[in-house]
C-alpha positions as CSV (number, residue, x, y, z in Angstrom):
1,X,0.0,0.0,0.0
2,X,1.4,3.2,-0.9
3,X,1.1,5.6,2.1
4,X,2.4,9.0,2.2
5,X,5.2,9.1,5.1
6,X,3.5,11.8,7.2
7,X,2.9,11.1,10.8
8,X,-0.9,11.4,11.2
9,X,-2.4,11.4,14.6
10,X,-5.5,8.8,14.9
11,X,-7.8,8.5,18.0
12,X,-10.6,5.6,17.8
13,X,-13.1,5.8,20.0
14,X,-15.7,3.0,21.1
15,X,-17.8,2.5,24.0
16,X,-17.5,-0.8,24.6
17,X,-17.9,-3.0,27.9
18,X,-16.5,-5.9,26.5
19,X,-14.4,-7.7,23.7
20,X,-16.9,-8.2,20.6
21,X,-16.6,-8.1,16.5
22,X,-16.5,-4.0,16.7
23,X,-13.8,-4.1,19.1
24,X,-11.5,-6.4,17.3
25,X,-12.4,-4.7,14.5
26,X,-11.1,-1.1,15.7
27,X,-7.5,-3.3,16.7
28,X,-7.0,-4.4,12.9
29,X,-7.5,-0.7,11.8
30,X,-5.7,1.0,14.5
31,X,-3.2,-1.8,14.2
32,X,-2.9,-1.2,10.3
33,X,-2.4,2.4,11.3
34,X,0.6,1.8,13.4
35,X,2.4,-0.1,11.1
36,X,2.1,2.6,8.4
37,X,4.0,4.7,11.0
38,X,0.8,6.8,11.8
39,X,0.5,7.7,16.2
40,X,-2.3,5.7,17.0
41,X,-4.6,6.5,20.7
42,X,-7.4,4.5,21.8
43,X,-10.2,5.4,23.8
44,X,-13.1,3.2,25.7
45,X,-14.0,2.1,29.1
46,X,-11.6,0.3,31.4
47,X,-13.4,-2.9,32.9
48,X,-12.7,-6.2,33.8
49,X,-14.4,-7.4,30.7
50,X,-11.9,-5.1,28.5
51,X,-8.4,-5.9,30.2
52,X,-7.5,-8.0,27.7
53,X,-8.5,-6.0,24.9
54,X,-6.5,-2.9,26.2
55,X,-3.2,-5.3,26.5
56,X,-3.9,-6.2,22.9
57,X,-3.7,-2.4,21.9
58,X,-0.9,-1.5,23.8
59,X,1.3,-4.5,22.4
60,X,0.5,-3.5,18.8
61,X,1.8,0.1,19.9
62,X,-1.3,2.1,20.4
63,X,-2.1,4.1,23.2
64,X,-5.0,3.6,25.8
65,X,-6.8,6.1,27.3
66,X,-10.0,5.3,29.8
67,X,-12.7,6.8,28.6
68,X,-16.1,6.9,30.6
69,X,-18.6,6.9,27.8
70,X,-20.2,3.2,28.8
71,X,-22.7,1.5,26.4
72,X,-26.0,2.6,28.1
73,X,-29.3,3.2,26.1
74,X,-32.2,3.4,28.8
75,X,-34.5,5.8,29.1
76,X,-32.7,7.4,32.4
77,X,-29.5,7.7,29.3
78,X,-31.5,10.2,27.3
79,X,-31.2,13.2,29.6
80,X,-29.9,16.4,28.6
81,X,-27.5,16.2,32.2
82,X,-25.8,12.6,30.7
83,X,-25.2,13.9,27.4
84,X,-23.4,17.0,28.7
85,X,-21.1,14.9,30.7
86,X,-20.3,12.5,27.7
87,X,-20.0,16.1,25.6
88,X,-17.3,17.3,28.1
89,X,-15.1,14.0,28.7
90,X,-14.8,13.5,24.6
91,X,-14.0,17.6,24.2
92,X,-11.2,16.6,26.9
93,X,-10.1,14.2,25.6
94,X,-9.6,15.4,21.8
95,X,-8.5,18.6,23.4
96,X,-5.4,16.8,25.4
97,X,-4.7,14.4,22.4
98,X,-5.2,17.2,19.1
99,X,-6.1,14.2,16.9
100,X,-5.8,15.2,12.8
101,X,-8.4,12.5,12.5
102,X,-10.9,10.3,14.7
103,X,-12.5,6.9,14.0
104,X,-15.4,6.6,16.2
105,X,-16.9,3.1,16.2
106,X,-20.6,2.5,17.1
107,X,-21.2,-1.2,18.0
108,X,-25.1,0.2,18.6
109,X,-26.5,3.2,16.3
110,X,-27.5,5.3,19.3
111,X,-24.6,5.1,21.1
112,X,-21.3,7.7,21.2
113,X,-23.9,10.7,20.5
114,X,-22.5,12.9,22.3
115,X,-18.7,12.1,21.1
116,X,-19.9,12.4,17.4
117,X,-21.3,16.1,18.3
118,X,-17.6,16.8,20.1
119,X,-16.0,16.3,17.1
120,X,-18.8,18.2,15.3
121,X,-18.4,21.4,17.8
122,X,-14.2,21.1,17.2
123,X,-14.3,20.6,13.4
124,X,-11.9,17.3,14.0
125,X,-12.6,15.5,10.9
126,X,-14.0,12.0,11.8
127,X,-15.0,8.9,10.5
128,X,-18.3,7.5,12.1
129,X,-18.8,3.7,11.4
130,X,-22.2,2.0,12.2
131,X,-21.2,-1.8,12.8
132,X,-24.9,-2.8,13.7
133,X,-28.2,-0.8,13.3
134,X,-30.4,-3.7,12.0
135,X,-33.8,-1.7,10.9
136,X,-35.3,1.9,10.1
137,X,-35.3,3.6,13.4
138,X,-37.5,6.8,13.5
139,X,-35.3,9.4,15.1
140,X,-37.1,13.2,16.4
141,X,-36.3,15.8,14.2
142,X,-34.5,17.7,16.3
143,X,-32.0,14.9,17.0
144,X,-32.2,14.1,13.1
145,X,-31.2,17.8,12.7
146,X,-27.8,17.5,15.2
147,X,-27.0,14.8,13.5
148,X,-26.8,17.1,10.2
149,X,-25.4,19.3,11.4
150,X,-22.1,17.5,12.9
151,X,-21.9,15.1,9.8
152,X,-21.7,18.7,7.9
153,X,-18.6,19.6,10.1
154,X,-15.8,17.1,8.4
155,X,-17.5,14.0,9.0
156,X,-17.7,10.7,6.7
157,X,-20.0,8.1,7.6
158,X,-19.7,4.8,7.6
159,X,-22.1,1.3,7.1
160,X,-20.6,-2.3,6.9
161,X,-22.9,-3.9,4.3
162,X,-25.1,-2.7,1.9
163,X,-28.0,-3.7,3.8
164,X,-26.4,-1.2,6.8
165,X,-25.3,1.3,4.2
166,X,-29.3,1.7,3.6
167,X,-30.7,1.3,6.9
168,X,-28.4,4.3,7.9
169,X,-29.3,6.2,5.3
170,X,-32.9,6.0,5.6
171,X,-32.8,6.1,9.8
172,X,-31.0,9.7,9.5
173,X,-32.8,10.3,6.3
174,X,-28.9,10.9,3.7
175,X,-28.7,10.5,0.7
176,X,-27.3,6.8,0.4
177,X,-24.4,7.6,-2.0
178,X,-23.2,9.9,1.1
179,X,-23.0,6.8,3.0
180,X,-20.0,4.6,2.3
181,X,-19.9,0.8,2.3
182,X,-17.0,-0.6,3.5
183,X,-17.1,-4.6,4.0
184,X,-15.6,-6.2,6.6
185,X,-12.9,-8.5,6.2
186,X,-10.2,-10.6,7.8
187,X,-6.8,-11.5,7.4
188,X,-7.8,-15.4,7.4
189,X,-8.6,-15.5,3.9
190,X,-5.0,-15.1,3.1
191,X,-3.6,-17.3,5.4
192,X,-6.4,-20.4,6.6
193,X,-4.9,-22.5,3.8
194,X,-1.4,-23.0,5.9
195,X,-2.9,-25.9,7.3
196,X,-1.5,-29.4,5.5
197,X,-4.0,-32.4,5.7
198,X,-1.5,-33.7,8.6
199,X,-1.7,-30.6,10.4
200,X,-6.0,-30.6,9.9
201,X,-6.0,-34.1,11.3
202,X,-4.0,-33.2,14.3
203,X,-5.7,-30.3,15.4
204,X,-9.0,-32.2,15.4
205,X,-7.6,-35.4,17.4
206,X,-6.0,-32.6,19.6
207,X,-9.3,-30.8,20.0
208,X,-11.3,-33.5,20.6
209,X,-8.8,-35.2,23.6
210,X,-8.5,-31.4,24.8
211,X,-12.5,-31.4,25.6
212,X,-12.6,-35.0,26.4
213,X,-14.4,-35.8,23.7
214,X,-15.0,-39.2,21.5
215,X,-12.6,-39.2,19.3
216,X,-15.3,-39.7,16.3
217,X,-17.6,-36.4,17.8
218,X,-18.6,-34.0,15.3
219,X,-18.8,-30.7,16.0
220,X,-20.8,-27.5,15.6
221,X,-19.2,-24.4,16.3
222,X,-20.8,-21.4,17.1
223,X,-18.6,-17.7,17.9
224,X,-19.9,-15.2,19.1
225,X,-20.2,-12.8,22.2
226,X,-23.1,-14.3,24.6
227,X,-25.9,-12.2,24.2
228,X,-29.6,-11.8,23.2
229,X,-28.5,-10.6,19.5
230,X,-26.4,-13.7,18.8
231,X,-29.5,-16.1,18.9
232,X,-28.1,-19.0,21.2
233,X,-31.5,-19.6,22.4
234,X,-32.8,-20.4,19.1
235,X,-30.2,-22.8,18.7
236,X,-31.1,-24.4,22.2
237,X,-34.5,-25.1,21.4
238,X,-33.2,-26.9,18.4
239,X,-30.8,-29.1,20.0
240,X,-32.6,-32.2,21.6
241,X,-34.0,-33.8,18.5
242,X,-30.8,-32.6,17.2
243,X,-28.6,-34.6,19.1
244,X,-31.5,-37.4,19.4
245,X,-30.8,-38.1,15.6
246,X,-27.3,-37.4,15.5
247,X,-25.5,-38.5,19.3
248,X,-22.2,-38.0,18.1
249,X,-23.1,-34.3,17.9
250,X,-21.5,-32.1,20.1
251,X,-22.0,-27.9,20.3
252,X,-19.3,-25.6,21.0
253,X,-19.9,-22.7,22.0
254,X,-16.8,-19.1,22.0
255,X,-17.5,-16.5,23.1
256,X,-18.7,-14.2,26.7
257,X,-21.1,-12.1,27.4
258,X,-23.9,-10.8,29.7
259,X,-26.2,-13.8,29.0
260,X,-23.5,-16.8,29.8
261,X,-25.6,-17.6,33.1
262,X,-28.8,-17.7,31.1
263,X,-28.1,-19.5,28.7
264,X,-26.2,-21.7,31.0
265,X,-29.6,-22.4,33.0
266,X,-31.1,-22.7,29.6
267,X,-29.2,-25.5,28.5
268,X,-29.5,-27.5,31.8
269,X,-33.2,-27.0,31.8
270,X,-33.6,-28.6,28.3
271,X,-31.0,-31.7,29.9
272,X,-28.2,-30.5,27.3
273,X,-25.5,-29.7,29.2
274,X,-23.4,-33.1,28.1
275,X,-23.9,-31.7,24.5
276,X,-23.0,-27.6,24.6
277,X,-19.9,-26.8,25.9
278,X,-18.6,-23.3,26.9
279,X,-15.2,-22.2,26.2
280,X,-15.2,-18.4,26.7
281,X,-13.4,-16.1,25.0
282,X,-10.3,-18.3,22.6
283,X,-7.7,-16.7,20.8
284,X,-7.6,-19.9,18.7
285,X,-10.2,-19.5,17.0
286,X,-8.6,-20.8,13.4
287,X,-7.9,-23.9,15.1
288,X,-11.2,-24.4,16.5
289,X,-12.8,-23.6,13.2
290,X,-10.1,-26.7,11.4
291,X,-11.3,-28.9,14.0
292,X,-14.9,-28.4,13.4
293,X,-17.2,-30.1,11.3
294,X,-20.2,-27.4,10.9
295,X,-20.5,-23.5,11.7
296,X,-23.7,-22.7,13.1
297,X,-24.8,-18.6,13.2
298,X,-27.6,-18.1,14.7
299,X,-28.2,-14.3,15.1
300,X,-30.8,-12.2,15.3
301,X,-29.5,-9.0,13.3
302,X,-25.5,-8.4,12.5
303,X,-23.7,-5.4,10.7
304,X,-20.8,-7.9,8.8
305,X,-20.0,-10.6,11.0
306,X,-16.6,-11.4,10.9
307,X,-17.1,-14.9,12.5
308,X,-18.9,-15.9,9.2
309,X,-16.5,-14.7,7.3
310,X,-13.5,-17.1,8.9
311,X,-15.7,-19.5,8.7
312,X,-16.0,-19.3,4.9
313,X,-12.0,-18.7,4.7
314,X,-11.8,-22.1,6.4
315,X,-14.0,-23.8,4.4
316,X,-16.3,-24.8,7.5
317,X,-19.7,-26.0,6.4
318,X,-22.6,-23.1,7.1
319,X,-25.4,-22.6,8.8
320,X,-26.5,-19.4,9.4
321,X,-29.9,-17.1,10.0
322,X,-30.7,-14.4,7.3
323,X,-29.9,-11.7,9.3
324,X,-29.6,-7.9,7.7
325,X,-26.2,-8.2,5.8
326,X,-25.7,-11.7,6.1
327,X,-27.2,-12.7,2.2
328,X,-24.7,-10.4,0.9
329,X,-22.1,-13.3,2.0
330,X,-23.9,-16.4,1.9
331,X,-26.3,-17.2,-1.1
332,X,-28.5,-20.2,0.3
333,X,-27.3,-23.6,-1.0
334,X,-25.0,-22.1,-2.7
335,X,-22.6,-21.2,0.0
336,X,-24.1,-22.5,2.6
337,X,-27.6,-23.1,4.4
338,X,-29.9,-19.9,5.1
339,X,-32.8,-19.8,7.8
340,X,-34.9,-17.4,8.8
341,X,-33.8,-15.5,11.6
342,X,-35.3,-16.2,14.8
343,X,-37.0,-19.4,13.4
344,X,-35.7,-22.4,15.4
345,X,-37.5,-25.2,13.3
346,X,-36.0,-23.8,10.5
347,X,-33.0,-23.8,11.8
348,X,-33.1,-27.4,13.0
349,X,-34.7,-28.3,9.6
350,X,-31.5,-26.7,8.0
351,X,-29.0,-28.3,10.6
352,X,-30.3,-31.9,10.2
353,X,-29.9,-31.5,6.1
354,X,-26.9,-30.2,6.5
355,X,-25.3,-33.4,8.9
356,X,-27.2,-35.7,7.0
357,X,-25.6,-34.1,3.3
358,X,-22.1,-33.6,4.1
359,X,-20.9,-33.9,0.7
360,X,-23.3,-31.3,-0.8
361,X,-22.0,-28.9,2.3
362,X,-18.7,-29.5,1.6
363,X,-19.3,-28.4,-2.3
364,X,-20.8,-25.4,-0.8
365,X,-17.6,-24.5,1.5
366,X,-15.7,-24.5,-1.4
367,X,-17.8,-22.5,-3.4
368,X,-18.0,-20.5,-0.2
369,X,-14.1,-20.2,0.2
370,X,-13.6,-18.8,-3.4
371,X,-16.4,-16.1,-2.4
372,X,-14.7,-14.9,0.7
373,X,-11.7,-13.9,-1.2
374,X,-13.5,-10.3,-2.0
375,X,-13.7,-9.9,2.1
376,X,-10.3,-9.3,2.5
377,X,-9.1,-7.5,5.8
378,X,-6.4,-6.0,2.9
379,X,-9.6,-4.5,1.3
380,X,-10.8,-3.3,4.4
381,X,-8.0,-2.3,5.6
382,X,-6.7,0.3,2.3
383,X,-10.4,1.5,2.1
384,X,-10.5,2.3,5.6
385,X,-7.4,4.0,5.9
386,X,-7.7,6.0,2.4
387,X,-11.2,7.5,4.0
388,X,-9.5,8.6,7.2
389,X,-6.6,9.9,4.8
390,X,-9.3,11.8,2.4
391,X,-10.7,13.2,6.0
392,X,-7.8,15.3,6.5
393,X,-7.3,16.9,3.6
394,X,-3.9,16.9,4.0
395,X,-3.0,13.4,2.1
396,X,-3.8,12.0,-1.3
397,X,-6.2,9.3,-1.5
398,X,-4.7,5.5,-1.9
């Protein structure tokens, strides 16, 4: 990539409790950032829940900062009080730092209001990206008209998919072209072909013993963070006759998140919890995703999952709901096995077709494979970086 030399100052912003698909998504670009010799600071809540994700900034040479803008969205949120106090911390904060750009990512539409109207009221160019608002939401129009108004002051605006690319354009009423669409991508699908046969055999022996499992299990992987959106419950419900026809079936489940004791009751309740295990947050995912036999995606609404698309790069077998974006990767049996989202007989009608036709699924993963090539984090990376480049009208575009 041919970047110009001078040292730009980025700040990304998020408002994140916990380590999700937004959060690793602001690493790859801030990491990107770093190693094109731009000074990168970060800014987000310090928890429990995001210790590990600050250590993974600071190793890749970015700088934390704790930042007190939490992901809230209740009704007690929306006061004129709240919204001063988030005003004041971001003006702070971009005040101390003198950012030439920011990259503020939203892993919820309404959230980071008052940060995007900070950069508005300072003129700091800006990127916004909208990683998940799923349908039209009707906004007042005074708060339609703030919006304007700091999108008007050097700000670019950004959706993940087409399908998000519209939604945001007709929630804060834009012209869509003003909208850009920048897919997701990851760096897998360069690299998940390192693995030899040999290698693929061991790491699915290695699994298996690790989770003292049969050594002839076969299993369903699902990642994702556990919460309402992901659609774990759905999957539950369709697990028993599951498992009932196919014993050797096993569920495994990455990923943490305010519903792990829910959905921990919920799987003992349904007399499951032999069949679903819980492995938290991985950072071996690529392995996990060799050793598996079927990638099962059962959520509710999405921007552009990443977890799908590692799973094509792999060539995992699919399953997945038809959630917002998630057509624009997968066409059904052609790249894998569409349901209707929040439908848990069609998803257990899909499921069973799919263990019972592994050969047609496998044609489908490859097909699937050659399609992910266009979801490139290289792609995402260049388009990313040329926007925040155009922001500052400083630099040349890529």
């Amino acid at each position: 990539m041919n970047v110009p030399k001078q040292k730009l100052r980025l700040l990304t912003i998020f408002p994140s409790n916990q380590r999700g698909g937004t959060e690793e998504y602001a690493l790859k670009i801030a990491t990107a950032a770093v190693e094109q010799g731009w000074e990168v600071h970060v800014a987000f809540p310090k928890r429990e829940t995001t210790a590990s994700l600050v250590q993974s900034f600071e190793e890749k040479g970015v700088i934390y900062h704790p930042f007190e803008i939490p992901e809230i969205d209740t009704p007690e949120f929306k006061t004129l009080k709240t919204y001063v106090v988030y005003l004041t911390r971001t003006i702070g904060l971009l005040l101390k730092n003198k950012p030439n750009v920011v990259h503020v990512n939203l892993p919820w539409f309404k959230y980071c209001f008052a940060s995007i109207i900070a950069c508005g009221l300072l003129k700091v160019p800006t990127a916004v990206i909208f990683h998940l608002i799923p349908e039209y939401v009707a906004f007042n129009s005074k708060k339609l008209r703030v919006y304007a108004w700091a999108r008007s002051r050097g700000q670019q605006w950004i959706g993940v998919s087409e399908h998000n690319r519209k939604v945001v354009s007709e929630t804060f009423q834009i012209p869509q072209d003003q909208v850009l669409c920048i897919y997701n991508g990851s760096k897998v699908v360069s690299n998940a072909s390192n693995f030899t046969q040999e290698e693929i055999t061991t790491v699915r022996h290695q699994l298996r013993q690790e989770l003292s499992l049969p050594a002839k299990s076969r299993l369903a992987l699902t990642v994702g963070r556990l919460s309402v959106q992901k659609g774990h419950t759905d999957l539950i419900r369709a697990i028993p006759p599951l498992v009932k026809e196919f014993p050797d079936m096993r569920f495994i489940w990455v990923g943490e998140g305010e519903e792990r004791e829910n959905l921990v009751n919920k799987v003992r309740e349904y007399g499951i919890e032999d069949k679903v295990l819980f492995l938290g947050y991985r950072s071996d995912v690529p392995k996990l995703l060799v050793a598996a036999d079927l990638f099962i995606f059962p959520t509710q609404f999405e921007g552009q999952p990443f977890a799908i698309i590692e799973a094509m790069a792999y060539g995992l077998p699919i399953v997945t709901s038809n959630a917002c974006g998630i057509p624009e990767l997968i066409e059904d049996k052609v790249h894998g096995l569409l349901f209707r989202k929040g439908d848990s007989c069609e998803l257990l009608e899909a499921t069973s077709w799919a263990l019972r036709h592994p050969e047609q699924m496998q044609e489908m993963a490859k097909r699937a494979k050659l399609r992910v090539q266009e979801f490139s984090e290289e792609k995402m990376v260049k388009k990313t970086l040329s926007a925040l480049h155009k922001l500052t009208h400083a630099l040349p575009e890529i």
